[in-house]
N, C-alpha and C positions, 0 to 999 in steps of 0.2 A: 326313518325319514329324518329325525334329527341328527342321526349319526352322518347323514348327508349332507344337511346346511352345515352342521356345523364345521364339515371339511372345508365348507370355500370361503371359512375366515383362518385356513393354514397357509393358506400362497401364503408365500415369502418373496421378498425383493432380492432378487441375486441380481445383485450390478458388479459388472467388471468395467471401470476407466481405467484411462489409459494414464502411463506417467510418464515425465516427459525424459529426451536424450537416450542412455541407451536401454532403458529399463522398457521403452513402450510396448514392445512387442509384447515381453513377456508380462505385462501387466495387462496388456488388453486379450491374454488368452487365458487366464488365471480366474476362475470364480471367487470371487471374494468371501460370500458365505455363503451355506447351507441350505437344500432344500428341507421342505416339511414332509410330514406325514402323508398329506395329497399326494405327494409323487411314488412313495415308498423310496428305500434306500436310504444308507445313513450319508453324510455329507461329504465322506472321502470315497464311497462308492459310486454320488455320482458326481465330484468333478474326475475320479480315474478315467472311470467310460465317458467323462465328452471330451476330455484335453487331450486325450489319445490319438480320436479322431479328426481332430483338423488343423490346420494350421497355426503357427506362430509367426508367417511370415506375411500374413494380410491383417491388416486392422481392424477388428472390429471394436469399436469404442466400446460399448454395453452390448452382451451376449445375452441375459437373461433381466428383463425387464419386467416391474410390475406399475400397474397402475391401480388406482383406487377410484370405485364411483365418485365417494363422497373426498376425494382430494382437492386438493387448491393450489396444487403446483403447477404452470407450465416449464419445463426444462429445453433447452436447446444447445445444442452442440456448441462449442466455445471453447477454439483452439489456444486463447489467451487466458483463460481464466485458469488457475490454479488445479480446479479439478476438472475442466474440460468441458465443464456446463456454467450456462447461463441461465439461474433459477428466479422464476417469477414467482410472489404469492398473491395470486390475482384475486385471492378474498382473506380479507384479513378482518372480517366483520362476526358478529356473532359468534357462534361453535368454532370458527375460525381463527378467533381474534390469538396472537399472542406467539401463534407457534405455525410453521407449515409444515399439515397434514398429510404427506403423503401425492405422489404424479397422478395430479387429470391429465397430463400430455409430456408425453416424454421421447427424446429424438436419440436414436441410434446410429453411429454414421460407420462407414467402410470406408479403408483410404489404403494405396500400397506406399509405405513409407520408402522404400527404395527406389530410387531413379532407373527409368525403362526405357524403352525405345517401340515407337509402332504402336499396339494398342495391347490393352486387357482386357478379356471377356468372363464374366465371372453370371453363372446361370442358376436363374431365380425363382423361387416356386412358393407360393402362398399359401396358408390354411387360416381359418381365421372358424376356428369352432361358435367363437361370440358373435357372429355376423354381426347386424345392427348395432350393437351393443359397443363395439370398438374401432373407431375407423383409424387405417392404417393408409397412407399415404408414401409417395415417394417424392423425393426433394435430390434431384443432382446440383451439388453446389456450384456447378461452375457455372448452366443456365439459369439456374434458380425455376427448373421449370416442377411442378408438380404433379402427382395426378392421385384422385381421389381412389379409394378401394376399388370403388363399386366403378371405376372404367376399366379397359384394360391393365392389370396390373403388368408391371414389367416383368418379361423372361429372358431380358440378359441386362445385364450392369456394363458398359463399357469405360473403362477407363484410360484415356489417354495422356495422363500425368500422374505422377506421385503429390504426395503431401497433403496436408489438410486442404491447401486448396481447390484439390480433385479431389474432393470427399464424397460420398452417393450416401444419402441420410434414407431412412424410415422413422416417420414420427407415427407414434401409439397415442389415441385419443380415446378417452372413453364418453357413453354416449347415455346419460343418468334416464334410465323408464320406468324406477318406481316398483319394479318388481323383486319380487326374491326367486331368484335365479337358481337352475341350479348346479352344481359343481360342473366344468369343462374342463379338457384338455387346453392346456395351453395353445394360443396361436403362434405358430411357426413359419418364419421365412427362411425358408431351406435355399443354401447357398453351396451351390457344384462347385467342381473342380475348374479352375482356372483355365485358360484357353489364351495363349499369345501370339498376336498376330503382324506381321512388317508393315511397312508402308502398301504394300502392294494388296494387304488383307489374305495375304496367303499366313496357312499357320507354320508359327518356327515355336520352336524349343529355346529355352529362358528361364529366367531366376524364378516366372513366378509360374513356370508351367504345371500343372496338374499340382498344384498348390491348393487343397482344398478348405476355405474361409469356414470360420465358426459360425453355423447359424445362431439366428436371431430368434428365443421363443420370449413371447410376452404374457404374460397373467392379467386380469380383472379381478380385482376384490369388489364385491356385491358390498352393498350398505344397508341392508334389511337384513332382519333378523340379530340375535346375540352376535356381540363381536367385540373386537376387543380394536382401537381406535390406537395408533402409535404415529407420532409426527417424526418427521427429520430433526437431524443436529439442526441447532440453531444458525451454527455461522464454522466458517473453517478453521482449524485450530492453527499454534506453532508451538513448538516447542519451546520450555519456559528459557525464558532470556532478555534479551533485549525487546523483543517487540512484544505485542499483543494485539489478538486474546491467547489466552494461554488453556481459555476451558470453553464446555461449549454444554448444553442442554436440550435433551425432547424432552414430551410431555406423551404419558398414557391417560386411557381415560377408557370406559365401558362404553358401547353404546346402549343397551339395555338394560335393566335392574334388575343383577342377580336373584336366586332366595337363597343363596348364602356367601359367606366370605369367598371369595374368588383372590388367590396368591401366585402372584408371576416374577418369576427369579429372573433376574441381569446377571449373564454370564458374559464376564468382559475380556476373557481369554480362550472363548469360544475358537478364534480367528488364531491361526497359525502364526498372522504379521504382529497379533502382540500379545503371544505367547509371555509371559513371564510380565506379563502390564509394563512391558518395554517401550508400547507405543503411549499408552494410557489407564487411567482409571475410570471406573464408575461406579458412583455411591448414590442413591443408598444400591444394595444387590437384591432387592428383594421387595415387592412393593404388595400390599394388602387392598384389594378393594371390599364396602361393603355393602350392605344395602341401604346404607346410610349415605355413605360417600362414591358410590357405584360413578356418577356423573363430575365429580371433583376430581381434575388434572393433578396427576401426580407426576412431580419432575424428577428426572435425571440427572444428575449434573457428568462431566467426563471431563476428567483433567488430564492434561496431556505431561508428558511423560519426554524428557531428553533420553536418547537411548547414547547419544555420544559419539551417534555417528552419522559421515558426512551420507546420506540415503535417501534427500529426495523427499517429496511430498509421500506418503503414507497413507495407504486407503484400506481401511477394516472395517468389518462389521460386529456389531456388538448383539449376540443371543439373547432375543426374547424369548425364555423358555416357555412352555406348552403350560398351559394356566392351571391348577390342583385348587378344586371346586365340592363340593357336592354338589350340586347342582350341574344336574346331567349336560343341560348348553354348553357350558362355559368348560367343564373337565376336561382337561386336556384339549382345547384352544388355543393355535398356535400363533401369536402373532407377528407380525412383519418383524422382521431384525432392522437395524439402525443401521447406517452407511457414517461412517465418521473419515473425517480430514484431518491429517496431523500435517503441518509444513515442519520441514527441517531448519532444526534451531543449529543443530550440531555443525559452527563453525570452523574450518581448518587453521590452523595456529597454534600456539603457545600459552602455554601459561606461566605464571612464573608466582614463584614466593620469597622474598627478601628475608636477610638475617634477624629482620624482628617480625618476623610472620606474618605480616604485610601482604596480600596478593592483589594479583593481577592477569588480565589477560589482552594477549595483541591477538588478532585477527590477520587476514588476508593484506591489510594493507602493512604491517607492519607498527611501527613505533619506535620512539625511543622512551626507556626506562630509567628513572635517575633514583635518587635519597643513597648515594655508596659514597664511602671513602678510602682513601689510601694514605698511608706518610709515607715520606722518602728515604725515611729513616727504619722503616717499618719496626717501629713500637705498636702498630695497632694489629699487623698481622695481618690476616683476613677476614677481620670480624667484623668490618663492615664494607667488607666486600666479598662476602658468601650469600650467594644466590640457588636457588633451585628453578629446574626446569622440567617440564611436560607438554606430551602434546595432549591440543582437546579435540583431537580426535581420530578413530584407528585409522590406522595406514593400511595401505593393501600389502606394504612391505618392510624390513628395516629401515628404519630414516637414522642415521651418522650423523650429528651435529661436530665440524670441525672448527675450532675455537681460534681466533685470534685476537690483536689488540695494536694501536696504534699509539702505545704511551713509552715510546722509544726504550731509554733505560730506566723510564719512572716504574714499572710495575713485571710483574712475573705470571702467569700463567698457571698457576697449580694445575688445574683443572684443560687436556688440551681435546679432548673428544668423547662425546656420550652417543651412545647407540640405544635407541629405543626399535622397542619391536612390537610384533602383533599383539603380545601378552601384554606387555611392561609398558604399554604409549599411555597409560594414565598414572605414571607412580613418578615421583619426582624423584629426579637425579640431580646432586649439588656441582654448583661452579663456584671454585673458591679465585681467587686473587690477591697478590701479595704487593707492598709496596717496596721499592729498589731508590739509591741516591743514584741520580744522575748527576752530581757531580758540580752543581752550578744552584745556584740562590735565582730561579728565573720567577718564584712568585707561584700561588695554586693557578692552577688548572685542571682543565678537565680532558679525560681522554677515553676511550670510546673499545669495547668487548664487542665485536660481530662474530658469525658463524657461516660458515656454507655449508651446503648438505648434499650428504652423499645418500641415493637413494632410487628406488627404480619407480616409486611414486612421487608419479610427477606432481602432484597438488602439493606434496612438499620439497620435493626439490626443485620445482620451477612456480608453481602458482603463487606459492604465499610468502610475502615476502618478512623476510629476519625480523626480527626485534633487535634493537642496539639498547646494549646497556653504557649507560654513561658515569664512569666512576672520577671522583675530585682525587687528586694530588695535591694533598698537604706540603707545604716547600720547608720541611722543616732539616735539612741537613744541610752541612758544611757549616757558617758563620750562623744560620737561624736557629739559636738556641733555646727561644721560646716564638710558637707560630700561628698567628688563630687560623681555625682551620671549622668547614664544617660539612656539610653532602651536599653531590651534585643536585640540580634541580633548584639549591639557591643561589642566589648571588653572590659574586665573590669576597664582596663589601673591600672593592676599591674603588678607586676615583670614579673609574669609570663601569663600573659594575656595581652600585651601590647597595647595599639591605638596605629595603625600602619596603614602608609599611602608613597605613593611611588614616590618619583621623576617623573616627575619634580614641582610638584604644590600641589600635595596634600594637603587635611585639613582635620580634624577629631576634634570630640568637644566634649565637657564635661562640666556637671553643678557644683554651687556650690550652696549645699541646705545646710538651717539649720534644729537646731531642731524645736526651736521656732522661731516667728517673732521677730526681734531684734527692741530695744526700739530705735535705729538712723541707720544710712543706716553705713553698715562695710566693712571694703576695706582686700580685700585679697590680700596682693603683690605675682607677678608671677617673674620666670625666668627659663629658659633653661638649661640646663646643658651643653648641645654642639651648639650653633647657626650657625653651620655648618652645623645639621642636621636638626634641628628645632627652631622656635622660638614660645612663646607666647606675648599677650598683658601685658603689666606692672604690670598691677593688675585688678581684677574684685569685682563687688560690691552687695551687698546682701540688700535688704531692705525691708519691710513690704508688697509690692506687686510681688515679686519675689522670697520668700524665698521658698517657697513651689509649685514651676513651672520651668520648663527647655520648655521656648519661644527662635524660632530662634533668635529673637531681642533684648530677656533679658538682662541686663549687669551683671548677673551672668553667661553669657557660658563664659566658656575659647574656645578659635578657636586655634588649633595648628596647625602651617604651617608647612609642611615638604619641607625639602630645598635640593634643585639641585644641588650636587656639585661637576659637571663636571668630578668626578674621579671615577673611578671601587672600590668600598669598599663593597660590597654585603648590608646585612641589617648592619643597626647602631643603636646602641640601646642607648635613650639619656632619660632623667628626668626633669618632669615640677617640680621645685621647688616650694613650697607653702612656704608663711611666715607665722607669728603670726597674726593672721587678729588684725584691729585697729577699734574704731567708737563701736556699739552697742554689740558688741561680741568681746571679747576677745579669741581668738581660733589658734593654729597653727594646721588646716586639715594634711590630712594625701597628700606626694606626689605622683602626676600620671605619671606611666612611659608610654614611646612610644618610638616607633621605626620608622627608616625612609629606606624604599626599595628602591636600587639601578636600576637605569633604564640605566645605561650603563651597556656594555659585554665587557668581557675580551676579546672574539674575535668576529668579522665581518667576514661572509663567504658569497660571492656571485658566483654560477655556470653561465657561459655564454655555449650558445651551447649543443649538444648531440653526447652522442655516435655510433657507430653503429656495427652489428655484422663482418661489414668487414673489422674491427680492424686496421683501419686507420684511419676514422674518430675521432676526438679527441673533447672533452668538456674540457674547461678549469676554473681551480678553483682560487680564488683569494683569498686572506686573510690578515687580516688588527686587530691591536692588539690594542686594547680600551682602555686599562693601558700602562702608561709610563714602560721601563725597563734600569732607570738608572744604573744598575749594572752589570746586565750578560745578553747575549744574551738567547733569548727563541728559541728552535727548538719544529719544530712538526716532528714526527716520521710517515710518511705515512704507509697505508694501507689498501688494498681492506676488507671493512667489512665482508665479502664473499668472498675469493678466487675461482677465477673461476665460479662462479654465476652469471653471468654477466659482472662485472666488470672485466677490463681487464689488460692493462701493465701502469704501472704509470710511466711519465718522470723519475723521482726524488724520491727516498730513505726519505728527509727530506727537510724541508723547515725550514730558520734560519731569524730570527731577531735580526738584531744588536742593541746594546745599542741604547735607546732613538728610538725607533721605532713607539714610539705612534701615530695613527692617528692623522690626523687631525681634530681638532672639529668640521668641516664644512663637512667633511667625512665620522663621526660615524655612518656609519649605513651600514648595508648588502646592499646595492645599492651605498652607497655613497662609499663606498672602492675603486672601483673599478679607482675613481679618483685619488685616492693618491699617493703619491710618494714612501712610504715606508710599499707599499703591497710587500706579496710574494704570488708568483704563481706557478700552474704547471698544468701540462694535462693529462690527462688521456686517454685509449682506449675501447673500449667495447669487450666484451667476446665472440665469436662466438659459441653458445652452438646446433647448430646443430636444436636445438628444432620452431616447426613454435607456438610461442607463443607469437608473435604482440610486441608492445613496452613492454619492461619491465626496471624496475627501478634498481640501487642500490649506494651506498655508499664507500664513504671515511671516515675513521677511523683516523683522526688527534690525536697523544697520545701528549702529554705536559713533554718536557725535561729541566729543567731548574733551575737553585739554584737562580734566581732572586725574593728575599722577596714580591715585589708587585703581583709575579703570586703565593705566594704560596696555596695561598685561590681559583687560580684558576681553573677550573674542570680538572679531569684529561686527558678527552678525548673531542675533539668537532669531532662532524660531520659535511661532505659537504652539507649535505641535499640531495636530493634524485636528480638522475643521470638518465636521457633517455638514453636507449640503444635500438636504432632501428632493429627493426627484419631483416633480409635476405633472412629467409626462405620463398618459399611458405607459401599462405594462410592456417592455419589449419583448416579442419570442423571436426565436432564432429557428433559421431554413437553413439548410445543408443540400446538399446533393448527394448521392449515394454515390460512391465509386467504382460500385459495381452496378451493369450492365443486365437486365432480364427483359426474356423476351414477355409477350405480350399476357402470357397464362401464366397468373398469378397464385395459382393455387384455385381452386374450386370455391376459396375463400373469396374470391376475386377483389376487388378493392383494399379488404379488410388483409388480405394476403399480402398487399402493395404495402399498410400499413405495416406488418410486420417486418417487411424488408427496410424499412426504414428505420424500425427499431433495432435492428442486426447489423446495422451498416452505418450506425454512427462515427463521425470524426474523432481521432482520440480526445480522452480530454471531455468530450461533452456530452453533459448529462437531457434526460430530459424525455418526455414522453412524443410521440412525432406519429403526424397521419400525411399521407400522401397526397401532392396535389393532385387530384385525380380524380375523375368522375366514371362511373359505367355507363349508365345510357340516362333519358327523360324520365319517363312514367311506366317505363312498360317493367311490367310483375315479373318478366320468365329468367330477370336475371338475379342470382342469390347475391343479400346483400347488397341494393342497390344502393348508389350514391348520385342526387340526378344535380347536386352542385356543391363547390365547396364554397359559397358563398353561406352568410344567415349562422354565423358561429358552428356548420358543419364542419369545414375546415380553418378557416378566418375568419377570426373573432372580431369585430365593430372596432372601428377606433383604435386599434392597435397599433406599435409600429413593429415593423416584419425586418430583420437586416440577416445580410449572409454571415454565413458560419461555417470555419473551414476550418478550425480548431479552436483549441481554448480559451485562447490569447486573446487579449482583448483588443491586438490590434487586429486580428483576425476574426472577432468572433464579439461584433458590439454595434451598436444602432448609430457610433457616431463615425466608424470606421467602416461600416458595409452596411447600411441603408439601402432597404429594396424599394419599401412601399409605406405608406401611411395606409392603414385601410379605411372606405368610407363608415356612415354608421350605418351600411345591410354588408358589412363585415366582406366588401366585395374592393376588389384594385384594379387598374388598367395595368395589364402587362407589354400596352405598347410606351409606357410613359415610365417609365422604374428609374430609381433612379443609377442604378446599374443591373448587370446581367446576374442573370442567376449563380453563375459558377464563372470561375479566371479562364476556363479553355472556353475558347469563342467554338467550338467544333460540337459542343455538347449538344448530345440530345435525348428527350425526355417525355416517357410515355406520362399522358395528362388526360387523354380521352375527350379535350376542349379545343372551341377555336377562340380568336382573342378575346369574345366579349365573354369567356365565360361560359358561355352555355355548352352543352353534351353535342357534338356531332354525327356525323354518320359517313361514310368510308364510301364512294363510289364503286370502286373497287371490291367490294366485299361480296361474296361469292351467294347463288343461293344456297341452301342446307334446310331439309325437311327436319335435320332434329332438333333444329333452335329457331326461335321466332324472331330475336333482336338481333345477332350475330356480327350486328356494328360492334367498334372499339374491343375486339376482342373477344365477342358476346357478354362485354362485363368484364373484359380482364378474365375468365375463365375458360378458354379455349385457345390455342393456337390455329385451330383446324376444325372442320365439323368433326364432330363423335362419330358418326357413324361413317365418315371417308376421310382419309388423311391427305387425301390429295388438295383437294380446294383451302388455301390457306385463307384462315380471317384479317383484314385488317385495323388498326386503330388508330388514334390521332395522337398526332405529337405536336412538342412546341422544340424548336431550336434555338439557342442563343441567336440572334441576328446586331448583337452590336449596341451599345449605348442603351440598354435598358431595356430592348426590342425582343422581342418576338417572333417567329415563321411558324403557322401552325398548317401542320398537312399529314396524310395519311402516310403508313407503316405497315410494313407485310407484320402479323403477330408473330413469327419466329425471328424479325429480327430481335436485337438485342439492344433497351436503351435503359439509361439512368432515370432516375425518382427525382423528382422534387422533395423534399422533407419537411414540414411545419409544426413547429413545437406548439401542444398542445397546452 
């Protein structure tokens, strides 16, 4: 008997998702991992015998599902997401807290990825050994209709479109009774061969004919008795790079207290996909429980892993090996494996390494690359203009990089073509570059190394676009017999290209090459034109091991310091004078201008405080002026940037600085103002705009009045910087509509169904928890889940304000731009008085189960039926039709847009098909 319980904590979760473009098929027919001992077989014996049998050309998202009594996940299909699910952790409380535990409810969906014509019939058969214990449901995505186990379960799937949006789902729920159960065959939804049929419903022959689909079997893990407790990854990984997270964590844990050490190995290469820990790692491998610690979580960590190549999101699972105990329960104890997410980091591109080892990499978009040089004379060679290059990442095939250059007669090409291949795409190959005289004294420049690519992969010979490198030409030949010179990427340091560097310490450098090696070492005297703004060294010196190298430590760099000088002058623009060099070269160079950027402000603004909409509260501004104004006082001219947008009554008209107002040095700065003697200040109020739109921001508008010479250069306007203005109103929530269309049978869930479609059918963009406007009937008991108003904080909370929401945006999705209702305080609205419609299509319509005041109605129309008592509105939103005859349709109430804020409420056959109201909860 114990060799028996303890079998039905070996289920293992085998999930197969799907991945996306062309990999899906073969990803959604692929087991991921391993069954247990429960089934017998080892894990390549049985995905050989199922992947044999059926299909790769229909979809089935997850083939072998498990769920757990005691889990707290619900899961649902989610064609956007990453891995194709949209996970809830519906308790994150208690034993729950920190980690999700393992699917209470998990949705499998079927979809034919290929475009068809006429219809698909795909034939269905149910087992469900767990009866009670698991209820298994059907969900066609296009109606959104359901239907519970225990009715008719469906015996054919018809599809009349491809793609996820003709998906046919099955959701797996488990159903907690407190017993120890004991061991079952899996529940199986056996899936026939495909059947294709024309418009006429005659059968023809096609892509997806006798195309036999993967079934679907699902597991139960019982929660009583010894077991051994494993949660999901925390969160989906990427590979290490630019974004993050780059790792991810479960937690194990006992459910019972051993009577001895219980030891469970992490095998992280269990999984074919990451064999060689190409996808990932996990540490520790090996974890100890005791009976001390039997109930203390022990984490996982799994660090993901770049394989270096471009493959798509990554789906493996990580072996929890079978538990080595004494303790007869626990021995050999299989528990669930781990489902882990890698996204792909492995970007398509280049990489590159410069002649001082320098690297880098471009991407998909390309780049340009600088720090190279050339002379014209070439004394420098190629030595700083040799580069290396690699791809990061394999190619499906040889990629040829064909080299050229746009630097006419200045430069040479050593290097004219690299071939990299399937082996050799990660090992760098050199590009050299030589410098040529063209012949003429035109001054440096810059000119520019591109490539095109020969290649039968097209991600790099069409997708991803080159890297340009950009190499300087030194202009040192013909009459330039001494030339400063120094890599692209800086400026030219001429007139109009200045080396320019900024208060308070800056430095910028520059060489001085010759043409040729000089016969004795020759001195170049330096000087500054303004040493206010910059200085140089005295002079620099050129000799036989330097002439043709710009080395940090050369005594041919010039270093120009840019100097500090404590006064508001915006940029200054100043000249390294050259002289006549003396010693082996007789040469007067040409001179390098530069500039030096001011790092003081004409003004200093610091806000204290916030506003608020009850236009008392006050924020106060300060300000403090960076330049002396020996002459004439400076006023600022206030003003709300925004009138009435927030901002509200300003103390003061203007704010004035008397002569000699300047800060103090020990004060310059937007914090330090606030100490000073000769700040002006003033207050402000916030705007009361009625709207419930939470904190919002705004501005002061400082204008500049003043004929004092040292502000003339200064801006015309400063800002306070941005201003809190505290809300008043009630909280606002946001209504949406659903865009999608269901008929009247919500699920057996009935209401609570409506809410989840509302949850599934969010706007992009917006977050938030939503219940449906929607009621089921009065008082009567025979409907599940009854809702008999959404008034009284059921759906509409008192005193609220409600505005539409059609995306993120706040000019689409805000109480002051789409304004539905104010609610009273029994949390109740007139929908004939709004102050607009529900949704922009005046055509809308929207199952509610209400007439205009609110209350639950009843359908004229509505048929009799012995097997339901209320049978209005749908019976609940939980029927299209009586159960026991499909003929008699139910109907239910709806509301219509009608125009300016309005309303039309009237009866609905339940298999039409209409929209949701949505209300953020």
């Amino acid at each position: 008997m114990v060799k028996k319980f303890k079998n039905l904590f070996t289920i293992l979760i085998v999930s197969n998702l799907i991945l996306q473009c062309n990999a899906a098929n073969e990803a959604a027919d692929r087991l991921l991992f391993g069954v247990t001992e429960a089934f017998g077989g080892t894990r390549e014996e049985i995905a050989a015998s199922t992947t044999s049998t059926c299909s790769t050309s229909i979809t089935v998202s997850t083939r072998e599902v498990s769920i757990l009594e005691d889990g707290d996940v619900n899961s649902v299909f989610n064609a956007a997401s990453d891995n194709f699910l949209t996970d809830t952790d519906v308790d994150n409380s208690g034993i729950y807290a920190g980690a999700a535990w393992g699917y209470r409810s998990f949705q499998s969906c079927i979809y034919l990825p290929t475009a068809f014509t006429g219809s698909v019939e795909i034939p269905v058969a149910l087992t469900n050994p767990y009866d009670t214990r698991m209820t298994i449901t059907h969900i066609p995505y296009i109606a959104n209709v359901a239907q519970a186990a225990s009715s008719p379960f469906p015996t054919l799937l018809t599809f009349t479109g491809s793609g996820t949006n003709n998906r046919q789902c099955f959701t797996f729920t488990r159903v907690i009774d407190a017993i120890r159960n004991p061991v079952v065959s899996p529940a199986t939804i056996r899936l026939d061969k495909a059947i294709m049929k024309n418009a006429s419903n005659e059968i023809v022959t096609g892509a997806y004919t006798r195309e036999d689909p993967c079934d679907i079997t699902a597991t139960l893990e019982d929660d009583e008795g010894p077991g051994i407790r494993v949660s999901n990854i925390n969160q989906i990984m990427e590979e290490p790079g630019v974004a993050t997270p780059n790792s991810g964590t479960f937690r194990v844990v006992l459910r019972t207290a051993p009577t001895s050490n219980v030891t469970i190995g992490i095998n992280d290469t269990f999984d074919p996909i990451n064999a060689n820990n190409r996808e990932g790692n996990a540490t520790p491998t090996s974890l100890t429980f005791t009976t001390a610690n039997w109930n203390t979580f022990q984490t996982v960590t799994v660090n993901s892993n770049d394989d270096l190549e471009v493959d798509g999101l990554k789906i493996y699972a990580i072996r929890t090996n079978p538990a080595v105990s004494t303790d007869a329960d626990y021995n050999g104890l299989k528990p669930r494996d781990v489902v882990v997410y890698n996204r792909d980091q492995s970007v398509p591109g280049y990489a590159y390494e410069r002649f001082d080892a320098t690297t880098g990499t471009t991407a998909a978009a390309g780049g340009t690359i600088t720090g190279f040089a050339t002379d014209e004379s070439n004394r420098m060679v190629s030595t700083y203009a040799t580069y290396r290059l690699k791809l990061r990442s394999k190619p499906t095939s040889n990629v040829t990089l064909n080299l050229s250059s746009n630097c006419g007669t200045k430069c040479q090409l050593v290097t004219t073509s690299l071939t990299f291949t399937t082996s050799d795409w990660n090992t760098y190959q050199e590009i050299r570059v030589e410098g040529r005289s063209d012949a003429a004294n035109t001054g440096n420049s810059d000119y520019n190394v591109t490539f095109t690519v020969t290649s039968t992969d097209t991600t790099y010979s069409t997708t991803v676009a080159k890297p340009v490198f950009s190499i300087r030409s030194c202009d040192n030949d013909v009459a330039r017999l001494i030339q400063p010179c120094n890599f692209s990427g800086s400026p030219l340091g001429t007139s109009g290209n200045r080396l320019t560097g900024a208060e308070p310490s800056a430095s910028t450098q520059i060489w001085m090459i010759s043409q040729n090696s000089p016969a004795s070492t020759t001195t170049v005297g330096l000087s500054s034109s303004d040493t206010t703004e910059g200085t140089v060294p005295a002079n620099v010196t050129i000799d036989n091991t330097n002439y043709n190298r710009m080395d940090t430590a050369g005594s041919n760099r010039i270093v120009l310091s840019h100097v500090d000088d404590a006064i508001v002058d915006a940029s200054q623009d100043w000249t390294v004078i050259t002289a006549t060099s003396t010693g082996g070269i007789t040469y007067d160079p040409i001179d390098v201008f530069a500039a030096t950027t001011d790092n003081e402000n004409y003004f200093y603004v610091r806000v204290t405080g916030n506003t608020s909409e009850d236009t008392t509260t006050t924020a106060t501004v300060e300000v403090c002026l960076g330049a002396n104004n020996p002459s004439n006082p400076v006023t600022l001219n206030l003003s709300c940037t925004l009138a009435g947008d927030e901002c509200g009554t300003l103390s003061t008209a203007s704010i004035v600085f008397p002569v000699n107002s300047q800060v103090d040095i020990g004060n310059a700065s937007n914090t330090g103002c606030t100490n000073d003697l000769k700040k002006q200040s003033f207050t402000v109020t916030g705007f009361d705009d009625t709207y419930a739109d939470g904190t919002q921001t705004f501005t002061v508008t400082m204008t500049k009045s003043t004929t004092e010479p040292n502000y003339a250069a200064a801006p015309a306007t400063v800002s306070s910087g941005n201003i809190n203005n505290l809300d008043n109103e009630p909280a606002g929530k946001r209504v949406f509509v659903t865009s999608t269309s269901f008929n009247g049978e919500m699920t057996a869930a009935g209401v609570l169904g409506a809410d989840s479609n509302c949850n599934s059918n969010k706007p992009g963009g917006v977050t938030g928890t939503y219940k449906a406007l929607i009621v089921s009937n009065g008082t009567n008991p025979d409907v599940l889940n009854n809702r008999p108003s959404v008034t009284g904080s059921v759906v509409i909370q008192p005193n609220l304000h409600y505005y539409r929401c059609t995306d993120s945006s706040y000019a689409n999705c805000s109480d002051e731009n789409g304004r539905l209702f104010i609610a009273d305080g029994t949390g109740s609205f007139n929908p004939m008085g709004m102050v607009r419609d529900f949704s922009t299509t005046l055509a809308d319509e929207f199952w509610t189960g209400m007439a205009t005041n609110l209350s639950p109605t009843t359908q004229p129309s509505t048929p009799a039926c012995a097997a339901t008592n209320y049978r209005h509105n749908c019976h609940g939103f939980t029927y299209r039709n009586c159960p026991d005859n499909p003929n008699p349709n139910f109907y239910g109430q709806i509301w219509k847009n009608n125009g300016g804020g309005t309303v039309i409420s009237s009866e609905a056959v339940c298999t039409a098909t209409k929209k949701l109201i949505c209300v953020e909860q």
